[in-house]
C-alpha positions, 0 to 999 in steps of 0.5 A, a space after each residue: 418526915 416519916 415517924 417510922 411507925 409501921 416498921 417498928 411494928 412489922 420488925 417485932 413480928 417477925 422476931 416473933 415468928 423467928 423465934 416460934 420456927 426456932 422453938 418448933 424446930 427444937 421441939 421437932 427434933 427433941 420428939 424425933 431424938 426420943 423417938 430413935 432412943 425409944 426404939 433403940 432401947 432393946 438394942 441397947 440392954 442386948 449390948 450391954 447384957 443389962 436390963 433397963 430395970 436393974 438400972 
């Protein structure tokens, strides 16, 4: 009989290396997404004729 030890240790770490892509892919596009809100920030206050200090 097989007591099943090493596959309930492999199963856990690839839990764990799922969730760290999933992590890092949310900090990968949470940078990205402030990037493009960062650079477009003067675009923006010329449209909409304000000034991100009076904001």
């Amino acid at each position: 009989m097989h007591s099943g030890g090493p596959l309930e240790q492999t199963a856990p770490r690839a839990r764990t290396g799922l969730g760290l892509a999933v992590v890092m892919t949310g900090v990968l596009i949470t940078a990205v997404d402030t990037t493009i809100v960062v650079l477009a920030l003067p675009e923006i206050e010329r449209g909409l004729h304000v000034a991100l200090a009076s904001v």
